[in-house]
N, C-alpha and C positions, 0 to 999 in steps of 0.2 A: 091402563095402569090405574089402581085406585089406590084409598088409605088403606093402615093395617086396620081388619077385628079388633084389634087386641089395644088400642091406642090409650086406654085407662089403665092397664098395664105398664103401659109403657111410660105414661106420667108417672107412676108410683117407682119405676126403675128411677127414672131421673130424679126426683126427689131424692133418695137413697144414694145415687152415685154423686149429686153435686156436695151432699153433706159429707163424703169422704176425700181425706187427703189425697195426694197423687202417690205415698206409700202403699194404700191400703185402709187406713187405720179411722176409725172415727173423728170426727174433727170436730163435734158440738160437746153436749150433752151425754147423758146416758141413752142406749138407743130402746126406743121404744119396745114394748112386748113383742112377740112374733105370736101370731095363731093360726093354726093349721086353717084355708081357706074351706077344709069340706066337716070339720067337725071343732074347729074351735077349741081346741087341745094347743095348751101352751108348746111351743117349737124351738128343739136345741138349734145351735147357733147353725149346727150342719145338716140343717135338715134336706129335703128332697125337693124335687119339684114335678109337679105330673102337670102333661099337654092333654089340652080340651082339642080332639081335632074336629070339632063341632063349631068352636068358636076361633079357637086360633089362640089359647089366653093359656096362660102357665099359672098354677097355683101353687101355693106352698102346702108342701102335706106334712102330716108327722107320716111317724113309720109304720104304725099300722094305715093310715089312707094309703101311705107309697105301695102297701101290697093289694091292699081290697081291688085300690081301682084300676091299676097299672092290670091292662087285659092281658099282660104276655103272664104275671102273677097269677091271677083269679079270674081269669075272665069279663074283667071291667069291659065294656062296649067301647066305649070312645077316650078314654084316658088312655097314656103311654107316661110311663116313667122315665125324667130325661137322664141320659148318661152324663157321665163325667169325664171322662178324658179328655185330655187335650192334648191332640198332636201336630209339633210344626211341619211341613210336609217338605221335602228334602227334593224332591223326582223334579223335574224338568217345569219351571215356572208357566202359566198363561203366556202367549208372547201376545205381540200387540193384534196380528193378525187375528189369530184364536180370540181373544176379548172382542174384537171387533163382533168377530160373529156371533156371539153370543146379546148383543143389543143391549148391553147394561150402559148407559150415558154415563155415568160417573167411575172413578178406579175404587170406588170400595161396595163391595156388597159381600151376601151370602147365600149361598145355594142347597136348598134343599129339595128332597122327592119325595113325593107322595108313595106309600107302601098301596095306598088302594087302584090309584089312578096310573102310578108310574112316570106322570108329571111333573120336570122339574120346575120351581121356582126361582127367581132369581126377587133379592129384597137388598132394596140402598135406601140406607139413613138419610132422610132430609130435614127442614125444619119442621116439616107436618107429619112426622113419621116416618115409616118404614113405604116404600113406595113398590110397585111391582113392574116384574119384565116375565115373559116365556120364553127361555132360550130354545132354537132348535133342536131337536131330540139328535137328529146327527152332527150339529154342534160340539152338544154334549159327550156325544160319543167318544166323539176328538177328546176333551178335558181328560176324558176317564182315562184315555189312556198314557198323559203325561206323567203320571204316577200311581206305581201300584197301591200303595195306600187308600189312593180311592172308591177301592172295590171293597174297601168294608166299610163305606157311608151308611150308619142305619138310617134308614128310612122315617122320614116325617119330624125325629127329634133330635137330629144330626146336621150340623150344617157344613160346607165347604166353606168360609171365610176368605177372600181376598181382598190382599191389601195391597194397590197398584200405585196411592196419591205417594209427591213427592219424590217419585223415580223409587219410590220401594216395591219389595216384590217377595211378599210375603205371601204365607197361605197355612191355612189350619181345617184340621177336623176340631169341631166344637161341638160342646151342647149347645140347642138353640137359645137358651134363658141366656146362653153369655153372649149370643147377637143381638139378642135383645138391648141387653146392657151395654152394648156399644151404640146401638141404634140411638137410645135413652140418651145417653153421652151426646148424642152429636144436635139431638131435638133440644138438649137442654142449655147447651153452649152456643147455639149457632149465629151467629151475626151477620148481618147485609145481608150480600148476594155472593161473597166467597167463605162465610163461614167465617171467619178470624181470625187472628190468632189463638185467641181462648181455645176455641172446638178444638182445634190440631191440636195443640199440646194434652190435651184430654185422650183425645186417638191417639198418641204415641203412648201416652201412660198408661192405658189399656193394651197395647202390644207390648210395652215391656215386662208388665206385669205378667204377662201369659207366658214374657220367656221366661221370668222367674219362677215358676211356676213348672213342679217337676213328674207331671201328668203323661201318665204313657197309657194306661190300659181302664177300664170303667172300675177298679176297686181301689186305686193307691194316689189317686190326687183328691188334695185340700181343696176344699171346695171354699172357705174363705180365703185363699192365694187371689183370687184374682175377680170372681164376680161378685153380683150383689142379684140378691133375690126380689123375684116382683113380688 
């Protein structure tokens, strides 16, 4: 297991989620400029975000970078533009047996596959980041089929979300930039050796906000409902 690439990202997520309310809502000042990370073009509030699978880093684009570099658009190389939806997943929960085999030490992480390798990932929030596990490929197999929903996980910028702490038993298709920003949450809040009470209440307020949150397919969810951009 190592740290994430991406862990200057993931300070700048934390920043941003600690300065927000547990509504949503700003809670300082006026929020600073946003500028597109590949061309420095001032950025609406709702703008995109494209994955570097080179480094593992999300940037913020306007809307002409979201088309240039996104390869499925124009043939960018290593950039993917992340989707939007967010769906609670309904079908037949993780049970404790399944998680077991899958090797993740802690009840919350996120799951995603590589489009190149077919390799999944498993990534749980600690206080040093996003930490790693390989679940078993016929493990995995078992997940996929506890719910048909899972058979439209995109590849690389999609994640499976669970959420097991506290006797809950949640699960979501997510963009990655919003594991992120839970990840960011838990690196920013965390105290001791069990986390706090601070962190948890933060983890809850990011799952409820996701149920508020009325996300079913990549064109018809608010993108400030519920995350914050690296």
């Amino acid at each position: 297991m190592t740290g994430p690439p991406a862990a200057p990202r993931l300070r700048a997520v934390a920043r941003r989620a600690t300065a927000r309310t547990p509504g949503g809502a700003a809670s300082g000042g006026p929020a600073a400029e946003e500028r597109c990370d590949l061309c420095a073009e001032r950025l609406a509030p709702d703008h995109r975000h494209l994955l570097d699978l080179l480094t593992d880093a999300v940037s913020c684009a306007c809307r002409p970078c979201s088309l240039l570099f996104d390869r499925h658009e124009a043939g960018g190389a290593h950039y993917r533009l992340l989707p939007q939806r967010r769906l609670r997943l309904t079908g037949t929960p993780i049970d404790d047996h399944l998680w077991a085999g899958l090797g993740v030490p802690v009840d919350l992480a996120f799951f995603t596959r590589s489009a190149e390798s077919g390799q999944v990932i498993a990534r749980y929030p600690s206080p040093l980041g996003t930490l790693r596990a390989h679940p078993d490929p016929a493990v995995w197999q078992e997940v996929l089929a506890t719910d048909p929903a899972l058979g439209g996980l995109a590849d690389d910028v999609e994640a499976l979300l669970v959420h097991r702490a506290a006797d809950r038993r949640e699960q979501w298709l997510l963009p990655l930039d919003d594991c992120y920003r839970l990840a960011a949450l838990v690196r920013a809040h965390w105290k001791g050796l069990g986390g706090g009470t601070e962190v948890w209440q933060h983890v809850e307020t990011f799952f409820r906000n996701l149920d508020a949150a009325p996300a079913t397919d990549d064109h018809s969810t608010p993108q400030e409902a519920s995350w914050v951009s690296p």
